[in-house]
C-alpha positions as CSV (number, residue, x, y, z in Angstrom):
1,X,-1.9,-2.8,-3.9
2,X,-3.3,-0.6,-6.9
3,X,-0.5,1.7,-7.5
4,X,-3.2,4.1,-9.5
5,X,-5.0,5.4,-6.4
6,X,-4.2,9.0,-5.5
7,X,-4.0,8.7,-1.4
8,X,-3.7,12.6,-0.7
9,X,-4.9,15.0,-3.0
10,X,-5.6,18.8,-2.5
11,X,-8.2,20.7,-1.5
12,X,-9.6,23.9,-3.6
13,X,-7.5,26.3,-0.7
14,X,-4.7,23.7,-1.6
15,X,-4.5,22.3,1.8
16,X,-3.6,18.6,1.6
17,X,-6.4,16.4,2.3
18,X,-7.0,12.2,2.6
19,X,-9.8,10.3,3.9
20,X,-9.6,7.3,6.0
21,X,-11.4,5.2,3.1
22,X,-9.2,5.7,0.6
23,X,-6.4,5.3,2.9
24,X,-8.1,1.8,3.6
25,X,-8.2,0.7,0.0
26,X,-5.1,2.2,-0.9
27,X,-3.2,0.1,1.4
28,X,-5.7,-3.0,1.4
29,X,-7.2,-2.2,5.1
30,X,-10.3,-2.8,6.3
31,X,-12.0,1.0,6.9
32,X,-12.6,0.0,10.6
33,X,-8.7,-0.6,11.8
34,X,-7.4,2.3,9.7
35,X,-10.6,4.8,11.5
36,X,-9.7,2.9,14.9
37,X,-5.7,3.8,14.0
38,X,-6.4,7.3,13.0
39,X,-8.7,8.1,16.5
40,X,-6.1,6.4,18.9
41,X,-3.2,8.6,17.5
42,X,-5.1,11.4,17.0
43,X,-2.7,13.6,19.0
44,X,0.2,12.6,16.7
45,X,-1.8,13.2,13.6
46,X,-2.7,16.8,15.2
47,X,1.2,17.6,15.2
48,X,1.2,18.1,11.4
49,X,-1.8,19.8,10.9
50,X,-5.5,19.9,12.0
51,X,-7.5,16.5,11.9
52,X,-10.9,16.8,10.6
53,X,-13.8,14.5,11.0
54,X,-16.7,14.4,8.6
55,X,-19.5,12.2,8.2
56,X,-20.5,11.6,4.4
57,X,-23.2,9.3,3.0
């Protein structure tokens, strides 16, 4: 596991953000299980804060 790779970082309002792909190659997931993980416990994400989706390319 590359111990290099900044998981959560903060936003420019200084709310703290991570995305599900660097979540994936931070902890050696494939993208798919840790985007299937965050949408089945979505509600228990929601507890500590707002969830946000948004589609990059």
């Amino acid at each position: 596991m590359s111990t290099d790779l900044q998981i959560v970082t903060t936003a420019n309002d200084g709310t703290p953000t991570a995305t599900s792909l660097i979540i994936a190659q931070g902890t050696e997931t494939q993208y798919a299980s840790v985007l299937r993980l965050v949408r089945d416990n979505l509600d228990d994400f929601n507890q500590f804060g707002l969830v946000g989706f948004e589609i990059r390319c």
